[in-house]
C-alpha positions in Angstrom: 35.7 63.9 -30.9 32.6 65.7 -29.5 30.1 63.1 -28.5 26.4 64.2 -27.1 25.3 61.2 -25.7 21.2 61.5 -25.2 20.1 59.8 -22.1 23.3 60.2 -20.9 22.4 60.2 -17.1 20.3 57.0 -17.2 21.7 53.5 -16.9 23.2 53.2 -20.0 23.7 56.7 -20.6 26.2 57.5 -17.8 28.1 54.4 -18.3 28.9 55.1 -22.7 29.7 59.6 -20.8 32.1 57.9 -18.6 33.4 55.2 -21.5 34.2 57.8 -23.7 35.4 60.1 -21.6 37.7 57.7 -20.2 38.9 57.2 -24.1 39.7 60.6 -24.1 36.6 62.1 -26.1 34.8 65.1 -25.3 31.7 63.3 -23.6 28.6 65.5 -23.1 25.9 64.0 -21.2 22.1 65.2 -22.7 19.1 64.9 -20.6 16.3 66.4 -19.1 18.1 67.2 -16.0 20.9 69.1 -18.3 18.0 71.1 -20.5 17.8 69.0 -23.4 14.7 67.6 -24.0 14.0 65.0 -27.0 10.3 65.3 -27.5 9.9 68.6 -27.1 12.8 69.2 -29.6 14.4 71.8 -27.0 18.2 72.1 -26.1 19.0 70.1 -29.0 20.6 72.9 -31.5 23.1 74.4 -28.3 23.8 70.4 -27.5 24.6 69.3 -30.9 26.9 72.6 -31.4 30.3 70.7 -32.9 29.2 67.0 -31.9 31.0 64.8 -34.3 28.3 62.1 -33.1 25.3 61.7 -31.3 24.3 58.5 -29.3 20.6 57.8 -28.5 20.1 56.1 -25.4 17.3 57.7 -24.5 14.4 55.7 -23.1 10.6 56.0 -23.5 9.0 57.4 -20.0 6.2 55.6 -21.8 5.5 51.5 -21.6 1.8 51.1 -23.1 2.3 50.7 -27.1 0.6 54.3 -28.3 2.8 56.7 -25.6 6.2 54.6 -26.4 5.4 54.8 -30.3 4.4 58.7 -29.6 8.1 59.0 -28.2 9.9 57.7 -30.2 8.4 59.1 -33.4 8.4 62.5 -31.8 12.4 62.1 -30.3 13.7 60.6 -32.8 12.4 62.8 -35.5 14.0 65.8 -33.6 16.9 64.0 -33.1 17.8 63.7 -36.7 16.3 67.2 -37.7 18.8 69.0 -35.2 21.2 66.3 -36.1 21.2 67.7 -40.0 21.1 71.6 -38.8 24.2 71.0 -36.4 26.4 69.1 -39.5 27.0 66.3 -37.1 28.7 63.3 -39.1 27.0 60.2 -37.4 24.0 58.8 -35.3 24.3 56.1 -32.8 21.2 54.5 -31.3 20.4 51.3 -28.6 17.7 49.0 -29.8 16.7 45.1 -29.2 17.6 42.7 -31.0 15.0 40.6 -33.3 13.6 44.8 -34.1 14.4 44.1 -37.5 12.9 40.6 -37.7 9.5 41.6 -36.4 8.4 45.0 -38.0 5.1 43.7 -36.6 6.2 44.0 -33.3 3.3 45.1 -30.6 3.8 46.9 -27.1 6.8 48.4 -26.3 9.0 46.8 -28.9 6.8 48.4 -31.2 8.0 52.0 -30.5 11.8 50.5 -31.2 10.5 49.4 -34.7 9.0 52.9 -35.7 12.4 54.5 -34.0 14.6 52.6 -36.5 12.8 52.9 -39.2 13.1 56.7 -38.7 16.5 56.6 -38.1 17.1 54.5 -41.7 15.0 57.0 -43.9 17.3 60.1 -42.3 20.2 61.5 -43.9 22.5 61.4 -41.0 24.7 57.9 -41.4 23.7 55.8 -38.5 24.6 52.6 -36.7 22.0 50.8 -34.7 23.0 48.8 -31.8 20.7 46.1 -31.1 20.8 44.4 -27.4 19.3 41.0 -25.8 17.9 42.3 -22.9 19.5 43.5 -19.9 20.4 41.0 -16.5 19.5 44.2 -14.7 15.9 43.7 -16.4 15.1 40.5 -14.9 12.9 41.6 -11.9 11.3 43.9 -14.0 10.3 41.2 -16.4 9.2 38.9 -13.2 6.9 41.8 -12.1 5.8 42.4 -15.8 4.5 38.5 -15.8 3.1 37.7 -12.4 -0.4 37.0 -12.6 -2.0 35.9 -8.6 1.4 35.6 -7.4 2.9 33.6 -10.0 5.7 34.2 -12.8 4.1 33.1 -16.0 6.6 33.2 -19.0 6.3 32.4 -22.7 8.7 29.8 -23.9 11.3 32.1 -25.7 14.6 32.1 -25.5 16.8 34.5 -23.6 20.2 35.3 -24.4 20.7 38.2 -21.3 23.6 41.0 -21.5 24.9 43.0 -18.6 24.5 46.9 -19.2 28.3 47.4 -19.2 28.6 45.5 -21.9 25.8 47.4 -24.1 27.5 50.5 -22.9 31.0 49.8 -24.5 29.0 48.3 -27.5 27.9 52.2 -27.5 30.9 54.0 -27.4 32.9 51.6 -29.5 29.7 52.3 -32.5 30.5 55.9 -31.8 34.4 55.9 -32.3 33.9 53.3 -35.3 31.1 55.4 -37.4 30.5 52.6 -39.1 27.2 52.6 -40.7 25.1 49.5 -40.2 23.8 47.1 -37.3 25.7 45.5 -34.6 23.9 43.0 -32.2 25.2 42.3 -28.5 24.2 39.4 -26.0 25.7 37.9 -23.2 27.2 34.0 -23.2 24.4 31.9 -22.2 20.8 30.9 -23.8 18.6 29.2 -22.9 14.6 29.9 -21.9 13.6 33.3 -19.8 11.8 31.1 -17.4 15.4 29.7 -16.1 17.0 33.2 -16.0 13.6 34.3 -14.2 13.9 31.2 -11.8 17.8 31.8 -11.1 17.3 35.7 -9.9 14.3 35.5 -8.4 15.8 32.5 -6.0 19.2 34.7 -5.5 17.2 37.3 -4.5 14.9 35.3 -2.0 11.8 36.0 -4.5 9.7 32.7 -3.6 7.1 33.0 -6.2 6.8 30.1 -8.8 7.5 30.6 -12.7 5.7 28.8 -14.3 5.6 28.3 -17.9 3.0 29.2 -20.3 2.8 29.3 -23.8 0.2 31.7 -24.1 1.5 34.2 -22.2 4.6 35.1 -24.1 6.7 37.8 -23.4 5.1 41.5 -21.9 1.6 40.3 -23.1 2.4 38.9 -26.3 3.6 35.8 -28.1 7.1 35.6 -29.5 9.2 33.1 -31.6 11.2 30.6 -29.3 14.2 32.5 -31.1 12.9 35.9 -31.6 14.5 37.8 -28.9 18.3 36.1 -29.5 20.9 36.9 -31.8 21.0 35.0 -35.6 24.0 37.0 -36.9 27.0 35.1 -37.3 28.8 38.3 -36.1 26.9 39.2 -33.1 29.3 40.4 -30.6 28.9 37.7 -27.5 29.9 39.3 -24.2 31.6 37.1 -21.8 30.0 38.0 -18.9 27.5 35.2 -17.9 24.7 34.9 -15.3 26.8 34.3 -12.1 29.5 36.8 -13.2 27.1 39.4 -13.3 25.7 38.6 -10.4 29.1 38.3 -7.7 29.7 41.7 -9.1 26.6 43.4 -8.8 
C-alpha cells in the first residue's frame, strides 16, 4: 500500500515511515520540512495522490488550550477534506488514552478531544490509536510540574509506553484498516510521582517530587484512573521502565 504518514519526521512519525517501509509498503513521510503543511491545508492533494491510508501523527506546535484546539480543528479538518478529494480508503490517527472518557478535557488534552471528534463525524473510515503517555515524556512532565524547585504531581495513575511501541501500534492500525479504537500502554502502573522519581534520580535530577493533590496533572485535576487503560483489550507493551531505560 501507499501510506502518507503526517508528522512523519517527528518522533513517532519516522519510526511508523521506517515500520512500514520495513513491511514492505510504500511509506511517504509528510511534514513541513517535505512541503506539506496541515494547517495551512497545503501539499496535501500532491501527498495524498494514491495513498491507500493516511496516518496522523502530527503534533500541535501549540501547548496553551486555544492554539492546540486551533490546530487541531484547522489540521484535521484539512486532513479529512483532502483525504475525501484523493479517494483514500482509511484514516489513522495517535491520541491519549482516557480522550474519550473526558470530552471535558482542558489544556492540551483538550485539542485531542475536538481532533477526534472531527475525525468521527468525517466520511473517511478511521481508527484512532489512543496511547498512555510516552517514557520519553517524563522530563517534560517533571519540567511541566516544578513549582520553586520542586516536582509537584497530582495522584493519578500512570501507565507509561515507550514510543516504539506506539509506533508499531501505528503501522499495524494502518495495515489492519480496521475501523474503531485501539489503546496502548506499557506493563507497569502505578502513580506518576514514582515514574517522576525513578527518571529524575537515573538521570541525576535531585529535585524532590512531591505529591499534591491539587496540582494534578499539566495544571489540572484528573481521575486516579483517568490517564490508564479500562479496555479489557488494550494492547499492553512489554517493555517496562528499566527496559526502556538500558536501551535508551
Amino acid at each position: 500500500m501507499k501510506i502518507v504518514v503526517l508528522g512523519g519526521t517527528g518522533r513517532i512519525g519516522a519510526r511508523v515511515v521506517a515500520l512500514l517501509a520495513e513491511r514492505g509498503h510504500e511509506a511517504v513521510a509528510a511534514s513541513r520540512s517535505t512541503g506539506v503543511d496541515a494547517v495551512a491545508g497545503t501539499g496535501l492533494d500532491a501527498a495524498f495522490a494514491g495513498a491507500d491510508v493516511v496516518v496522523d501523527a502530527t503534533e500541535s506546535s501549540a501547548w496553551d488550550e486555544a492554539g492546540v484546539i486551533d490546530f487541531f480543528t484547522a489540521a484535521t479538518g484539512n486532513v479529512l477534506a483532502a483525504e475525501e478529494r484523493a479517494g483514500v480508503g482509511h484514516h489513522v490517527a495517535l491520541s491519549i488514552v482516557g480522550i474519550d472518557r473526558n470530552p471535558e478535557a482542558r489544556g492540551y488534552l483538550a485539542g485531542k478531544v475536538v481532533q477526534e471528534r472531527l475525525i468521527g463525524g468525517g466520511a473517511v473510515p478511521s481508527t484512532i490509536v489512543r496511547a498512555t503517555q510516552f517514557f520519553e515524556f517524563l522530563p517534560q512532565i517533571a519540567d511541566a510540574s516544578t513549582v520553586d524547585g520542586e516536582v509537584r504531581i497530582g495522584t493519578a495513575l500512570m501507565q507509561p509506553v515507550a514510543a516504539e511501541a506506539v509506533a508499531r501500534a501505528l503501522a499495524d492500525a494502518a495495515e489492519a484498516r480496521t475501523a474503531g479504537a485501539v489503546e496502548i500502554a506499557g506493563p507497569e502502573r502505578a502513580p506518576l510521582a514514582e515514574f517522576l522519581r525513578r527518571d529524575l534520580s537515573d538521570r541525576g535530577d535531585a529535585r524532590a517530587v512531591v505529591v499534591d493533590p491539587a496540582a494534578g496533572y499539566f495544571g489540572r485535576v484528573v481521575g486516579e484512573t483517568s490517564l490508564v487503560p479500562v479496555r479489557d483489550d488494550a494492547v499492553i507493551d512489554a517493555v517496562g521502565y528499566e527496559a526502556w531505560r538500558a536501551a535508551s
